[in-house]
C-alpha positions in Angstrom: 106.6 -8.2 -12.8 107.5 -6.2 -9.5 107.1 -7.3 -6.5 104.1 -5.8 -5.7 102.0 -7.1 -8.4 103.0 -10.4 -7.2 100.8 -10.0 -4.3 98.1 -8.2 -6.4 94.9 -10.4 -6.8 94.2 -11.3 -10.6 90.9 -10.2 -10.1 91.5 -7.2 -8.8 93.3 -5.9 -11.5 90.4 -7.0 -14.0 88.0 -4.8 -11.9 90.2 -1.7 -11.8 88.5 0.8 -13.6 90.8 4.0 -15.5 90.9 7.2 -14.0 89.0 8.7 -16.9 85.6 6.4 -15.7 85.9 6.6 -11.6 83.9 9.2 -9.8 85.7 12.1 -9.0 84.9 15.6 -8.3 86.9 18.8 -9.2 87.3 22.8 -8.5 88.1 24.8 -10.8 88.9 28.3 -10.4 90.5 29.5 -13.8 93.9 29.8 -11.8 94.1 26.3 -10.0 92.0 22.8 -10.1 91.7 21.1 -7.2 90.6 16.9 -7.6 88.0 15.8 -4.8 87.9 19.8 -2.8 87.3 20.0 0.7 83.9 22.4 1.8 86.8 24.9 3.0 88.7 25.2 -0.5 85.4 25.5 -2.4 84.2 28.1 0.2 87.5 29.7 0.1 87.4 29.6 -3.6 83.7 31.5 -4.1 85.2 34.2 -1.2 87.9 34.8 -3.6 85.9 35.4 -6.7 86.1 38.7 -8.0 84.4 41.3 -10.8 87.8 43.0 -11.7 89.4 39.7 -12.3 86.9 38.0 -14.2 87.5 35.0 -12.0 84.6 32.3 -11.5 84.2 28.9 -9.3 83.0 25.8 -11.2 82.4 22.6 -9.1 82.1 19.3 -11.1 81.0 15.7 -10.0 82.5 13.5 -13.2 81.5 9.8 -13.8 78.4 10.0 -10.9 75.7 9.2 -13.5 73.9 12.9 -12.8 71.1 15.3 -14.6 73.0 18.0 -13.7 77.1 17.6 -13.0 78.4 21.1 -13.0 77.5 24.1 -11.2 79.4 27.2 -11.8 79.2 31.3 -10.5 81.0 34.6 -11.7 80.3 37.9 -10.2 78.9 41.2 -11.4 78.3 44.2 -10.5 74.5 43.2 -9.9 75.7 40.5 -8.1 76.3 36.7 -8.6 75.4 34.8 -11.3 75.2 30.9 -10.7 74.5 28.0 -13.1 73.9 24.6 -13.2 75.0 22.7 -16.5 73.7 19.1 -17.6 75.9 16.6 -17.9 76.9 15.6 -21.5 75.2 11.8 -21.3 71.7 14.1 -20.8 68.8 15.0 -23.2 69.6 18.5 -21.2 73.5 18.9 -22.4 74.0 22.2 -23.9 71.5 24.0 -21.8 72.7 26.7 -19.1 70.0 27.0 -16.5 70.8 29.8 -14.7 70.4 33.0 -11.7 71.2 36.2 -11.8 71.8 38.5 -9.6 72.1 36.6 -6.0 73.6 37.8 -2.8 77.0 35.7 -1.9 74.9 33.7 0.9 72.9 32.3 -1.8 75.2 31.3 -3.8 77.6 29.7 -0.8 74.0 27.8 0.0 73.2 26.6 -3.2 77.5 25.4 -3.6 77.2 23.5 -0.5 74.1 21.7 -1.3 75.7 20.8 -4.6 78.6 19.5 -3.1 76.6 17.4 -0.1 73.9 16.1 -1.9 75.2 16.2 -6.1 71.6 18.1 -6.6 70.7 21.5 -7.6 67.0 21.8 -6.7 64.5 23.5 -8.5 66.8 24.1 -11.6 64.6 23.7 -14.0 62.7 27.1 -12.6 65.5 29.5 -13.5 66.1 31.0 -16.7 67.3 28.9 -19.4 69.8 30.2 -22.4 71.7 27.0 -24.4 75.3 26.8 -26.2 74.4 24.9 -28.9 
């Protein structure tokens, strides 16, 4: 026992839940992950995002108990596609609701709603494809 878990309540450790279950969120960009992003790296993240490069921005909220806990945008030439992805513990896992061709002010609107509020509203209304 180290001296620090001497002064650790019993208790405490009993109610410590593993990483895997606590609610964290994540950025991925295909070339870095970042664990509980700042508005300015996910911001930074979708300026970066480029048709040449194949390069996306997924934002996740993991272990919050949501309908929908990813949201994710590549762009095209038409513009930028962005999706919201049930989470797995849904009756809606495996569907891809998604929008295509938005301007990059959309898209920046609809990340930082996702990322203040853990909703995507209205959803439901965009086209639907699934990967089962």
């Amino acid at each position: 026992m180290g001296i620090m878990d001497f002064f650790k309540n019993e208790d405490d450790q009993d109610n410590i839940k593993p990483k895997s279950e606590e609610p964290y969120s994540e950025l991925s960009t295909g070339l870095d992950d970042f664990e509980n992003p700042s508005w300015q790296q996910i911001e930074s993240a979708l300026s970066d995002i480029d048709v040449a490069e194949d390069s996306f921005t997924t934002l996740s909220f993991i272990n919050y108990g949501l309908e929908v806990d990813t949201i994710q945008c590549v762009k095209t030439e038409e513009g930028y596609t962005f999706e919201a992805l049930p989470a797995m513990e849904t009756n809606e896992y495996g569907k891809i609701y998604h929008l295509d061709k938005l301007d990059y002010e959309e898209v920046l609107r609809r990340f930082e709603e996702f990322f203040k509020t853990q909703e995507v509203s209205g959803y439901k209304a965009f086209q639907k494809d699934s990967f089962e």
